[in-house]
N, C-alpha and C positions, 0 to 999 in steps of 0.2 A: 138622835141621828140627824143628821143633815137634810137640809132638801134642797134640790136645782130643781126647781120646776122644769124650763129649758131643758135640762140635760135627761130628765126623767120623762119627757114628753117626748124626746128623741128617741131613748131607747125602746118606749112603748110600738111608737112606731116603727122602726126596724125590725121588733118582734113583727109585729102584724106582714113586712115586707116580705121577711125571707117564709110565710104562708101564700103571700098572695106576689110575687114577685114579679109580676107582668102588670101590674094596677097601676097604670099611670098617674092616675089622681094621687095613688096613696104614696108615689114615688116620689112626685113632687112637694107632697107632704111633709115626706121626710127629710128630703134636701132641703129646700125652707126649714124645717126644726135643726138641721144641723149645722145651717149656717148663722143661726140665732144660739145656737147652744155651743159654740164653735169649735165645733169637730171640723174644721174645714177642709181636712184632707179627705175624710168620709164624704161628705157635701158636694165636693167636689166629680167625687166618684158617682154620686148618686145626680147631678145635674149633667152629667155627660149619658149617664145610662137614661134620662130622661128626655134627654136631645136628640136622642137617637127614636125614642121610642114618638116625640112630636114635636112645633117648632117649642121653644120657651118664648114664654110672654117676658116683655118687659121689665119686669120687678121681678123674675126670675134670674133675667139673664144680667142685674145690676146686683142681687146676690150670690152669683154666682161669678161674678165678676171680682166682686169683694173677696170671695172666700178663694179663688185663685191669688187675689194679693195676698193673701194671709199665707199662701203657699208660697209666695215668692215666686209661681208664674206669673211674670210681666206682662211678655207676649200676647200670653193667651187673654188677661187679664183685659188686657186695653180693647183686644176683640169683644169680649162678651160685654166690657161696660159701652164700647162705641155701638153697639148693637140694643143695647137699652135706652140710652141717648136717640135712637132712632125716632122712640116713641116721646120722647120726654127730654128736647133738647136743650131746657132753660135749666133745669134741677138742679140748684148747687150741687149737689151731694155727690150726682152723679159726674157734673163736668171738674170737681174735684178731685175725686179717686180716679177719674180718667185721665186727667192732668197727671195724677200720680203715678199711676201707670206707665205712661210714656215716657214720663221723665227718667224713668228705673233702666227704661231701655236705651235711653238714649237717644230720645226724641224730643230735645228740650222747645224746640221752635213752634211742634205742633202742642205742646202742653204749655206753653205760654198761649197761645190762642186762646185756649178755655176757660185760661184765668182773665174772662172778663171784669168791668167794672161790679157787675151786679154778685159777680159770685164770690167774689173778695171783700164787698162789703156783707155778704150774707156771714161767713168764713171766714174767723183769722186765718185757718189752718192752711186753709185759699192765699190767701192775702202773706202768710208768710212762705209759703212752698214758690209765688212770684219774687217774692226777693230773693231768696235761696237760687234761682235760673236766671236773672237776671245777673247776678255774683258771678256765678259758674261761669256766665257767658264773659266775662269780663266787662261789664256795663255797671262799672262799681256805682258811679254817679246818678245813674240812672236808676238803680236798686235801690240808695239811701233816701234818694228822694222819696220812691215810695215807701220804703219802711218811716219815714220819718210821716207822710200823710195819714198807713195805716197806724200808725203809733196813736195819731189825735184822735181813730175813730174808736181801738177797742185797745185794752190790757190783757196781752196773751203769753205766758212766756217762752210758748215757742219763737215769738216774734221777737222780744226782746233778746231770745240767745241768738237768734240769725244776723239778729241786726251786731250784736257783740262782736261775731265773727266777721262783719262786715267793716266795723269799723277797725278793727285790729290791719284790716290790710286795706284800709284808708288812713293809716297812722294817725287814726283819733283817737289816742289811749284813753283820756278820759269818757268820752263817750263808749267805750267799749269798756269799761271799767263799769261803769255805772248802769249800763246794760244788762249785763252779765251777773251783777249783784241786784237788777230786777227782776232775771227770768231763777233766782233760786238755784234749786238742786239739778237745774236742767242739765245734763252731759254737755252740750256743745257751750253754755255757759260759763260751767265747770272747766273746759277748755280753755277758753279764753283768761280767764283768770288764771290760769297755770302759765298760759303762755305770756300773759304779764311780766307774774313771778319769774320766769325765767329770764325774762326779757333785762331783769332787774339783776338777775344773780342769786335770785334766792330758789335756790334748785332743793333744799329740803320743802319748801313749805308749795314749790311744784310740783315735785315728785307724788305728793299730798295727792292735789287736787286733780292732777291726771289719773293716779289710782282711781280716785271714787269716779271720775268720767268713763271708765272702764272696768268699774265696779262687773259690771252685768255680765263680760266680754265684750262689748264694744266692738263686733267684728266690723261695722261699719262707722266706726268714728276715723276715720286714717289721722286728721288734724290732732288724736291723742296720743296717736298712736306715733307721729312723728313730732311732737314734741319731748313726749317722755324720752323717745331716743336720744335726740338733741340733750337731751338733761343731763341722760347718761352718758352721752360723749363729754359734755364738756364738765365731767367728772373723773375723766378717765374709766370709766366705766363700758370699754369698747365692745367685747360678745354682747353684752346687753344691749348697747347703740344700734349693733348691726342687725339683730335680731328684730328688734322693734322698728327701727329706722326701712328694712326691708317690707315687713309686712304692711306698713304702714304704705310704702310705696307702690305697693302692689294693687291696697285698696285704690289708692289718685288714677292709679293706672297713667295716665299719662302727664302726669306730674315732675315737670324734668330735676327742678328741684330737689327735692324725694327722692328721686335715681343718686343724684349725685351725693347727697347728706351720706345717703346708703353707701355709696361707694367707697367714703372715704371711713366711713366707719372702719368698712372690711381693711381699707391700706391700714390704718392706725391697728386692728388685730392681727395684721402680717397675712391675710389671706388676701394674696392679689387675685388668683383667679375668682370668687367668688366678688370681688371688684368690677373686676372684666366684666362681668356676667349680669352685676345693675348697671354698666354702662351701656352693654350692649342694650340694654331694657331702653334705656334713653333713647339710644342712638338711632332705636325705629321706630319712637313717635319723632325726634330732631336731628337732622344733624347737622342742622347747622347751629347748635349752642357752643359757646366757647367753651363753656366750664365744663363738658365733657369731654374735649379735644384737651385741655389743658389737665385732666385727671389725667386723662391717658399717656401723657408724656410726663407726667410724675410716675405713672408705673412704669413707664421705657426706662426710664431715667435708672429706678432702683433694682430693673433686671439688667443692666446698664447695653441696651439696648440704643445706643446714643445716636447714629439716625432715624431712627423711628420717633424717640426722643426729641429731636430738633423740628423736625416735619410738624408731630402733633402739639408742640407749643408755637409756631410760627401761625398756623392752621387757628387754635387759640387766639395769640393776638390780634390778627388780621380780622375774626370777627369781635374781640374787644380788646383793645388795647389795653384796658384795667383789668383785665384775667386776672384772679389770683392762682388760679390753680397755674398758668401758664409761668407767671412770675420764680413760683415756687420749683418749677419743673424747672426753666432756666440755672437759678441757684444751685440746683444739685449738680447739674451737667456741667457748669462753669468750676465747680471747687472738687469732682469725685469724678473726673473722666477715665474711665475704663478700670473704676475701684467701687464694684458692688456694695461691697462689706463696708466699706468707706461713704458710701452712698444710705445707707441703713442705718446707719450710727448717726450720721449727721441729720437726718431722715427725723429720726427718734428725737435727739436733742433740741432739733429746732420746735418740734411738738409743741416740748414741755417749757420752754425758754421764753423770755415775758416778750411781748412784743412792742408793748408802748407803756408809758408812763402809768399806766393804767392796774399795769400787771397782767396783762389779757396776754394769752397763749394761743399760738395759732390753734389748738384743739375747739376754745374762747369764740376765738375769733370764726371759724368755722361753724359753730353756732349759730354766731350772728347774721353768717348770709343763708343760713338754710332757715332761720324766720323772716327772711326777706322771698 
């Protein structure tokens, strides 16, 4: 038979709790055992009934801190370790799961603070969760340079996938190639290598390697999650596009990109209003993006809606002149004026119809700026 020490010394003492259920000492007992034996949602229950009953010491409220991240409270998470820190403000450990905490909430500026010098050389984990908010933030420059300093102190491969995903949108393929085949079987690794492949046209051997990045479920990988889509669009493979392409944008949350790839998924599977409804997603983190304005006047366009139509590609150009979605919107309006069904056909045709010497399809071609 098996043995968990851990998990055997936990339930020993939850026996002994629900006899003596007012026993402070033996309460704290046991929330320390079950945040070591990681029941953390029990733990959690049992360091709140503890908090109530006196204050918690420090290495209490840093595993109770932990085992709220385990729960995926953030919030509360950043409270109970900023409350441990109180006592023990140098602690790698702690100024890194605090770091991590805030950053889940969306506190990147105060969780770059805690990634000092000292707790990133202590910490790859440290040391790559700073490049990872430095990225986000858009301080690509700034990022690389430190992953490239922590690179010469330690071999981590979460550092080496972050850093992958970082060179990928510093358009340093080989550096993000080689990255990515140093952090292994890592998911966000895994990533980047598919978005290679795809990058390349070899959408079986991406399809591959997105699967195993989302082998687990993946509900927070979005960058797999909006590639694969991408795959399956530019396969013709649209419910799948749009399915993945949505979720996926849901995760970025304010990812205008993502909004849009999803959009056009839904045009390419003839559901405009489910279009509508990722633009709208766009349109209240931006609006002032062209390529939202310029979708929207490819939908006027095909409900042939032909002032509304003109408005929302003008509105397009005027914030970028090289719109393509604007461009595309004009071509309809100019060759299918007040001919829906004529608007749809040619709609469909141009899809599929090569665009350059290349053979690339605007479905292709569409691809290519939703990896931009």
């Amino acid at each position: 038979m098996a043995v968990n020490a851990p998990t055997d010394r936990f339930n020993v003492l939850l026996g002994y709790l629900r006899a003596d259920p007012d026993n402070a000492a033996l309460l704290a007992d046991a929330a320390m055992a079950g945040a070591v034996a990681g029941a953390a949602e029990t733990a959690c229950d049992l360091f709140a009934r503890l908090g109530r009953a006196r204050s918690l010491t420090a290495v209490e409220q840093g595993a109770f801190g932990r085992a709220l991240m385990t729960c995926n409270r953030m919030t509360d998470a950043a409270a109970a370790l900023d409350a441990a820190r109180a006592a023990h403000p140098d602690d790698p450990a702690l100024r890194f799961n605090h770091a991590w905490a805030m950053a889940s909430c969306g506190r990147q500026e105060a969780a770059l603070t805690l990634l000092d010098d000292a707790t990133t050389a202590a910490l790859p984990q440290a040391a790559t969760l700073k490049v990872q908010l430095l990225h986000a933030q858009g301080a690509f420059e700034e990022a690389m340079d430190a992953a490239k300093a922590f690179a010469r102190e330690f071999k981590h491969p979460d550092l080496d996938a972050a850093m992958s995903v970082l060179a990928l949108d510093l358009e340093d393929v080989a550096l993000a190639e080689a990255s990515a085949r140093a952090a292994g079987d890592h998911p966000d690794a895994l990533t980047s290598l598919a978005m290679l492949s795809l990058r390349a046209g070899r959408n079986v051997e991406a399809d591959t390697l997105f699967a195993r990045a989302l082998a687990d479920g993946g509900e927070r990988r979005p960058r797999a999650w909006i590639g694969s889509g991408l795959s399956a669009m530019s396969q013709g493979a649209f419910d799948r596009a749009a399915t993945e392409l949505t979720h996926g944008a849901r995760q970025f949350g304010d990812h205008l990109g993502s909004w849009i790839a999803a959009a056009w998924a839904q045009i390419l599977r003839r559901d405009l209003a489910a279009a509508k409804t990722c633009l709208d997603e766009a349109m209240a983190h931006d609006r002032n993006f062209a390529e939202i304005h310029g979708t929207l006047a490819v939908i006027a366009a095909l409900e042939n809606r032909t002032p509304e139509a003109e408005a929302a590609a003008a509105t397009a150009s005027r914030l970028d002149p090289e719109s393509f979605s604007a461009a595309f919107a004009r071509m309809l309006l100019l060759q299918t004026r007040g001919k829906p069904d004529q608007a749809q056909a040619l709609f469909e045709r141009a899809i599929a119809t090569p665009i350059n010497a290349d053979g690339e399809t605007i479905a292709k071609a569409l691809v290519r700026v939703g990896l931009r």
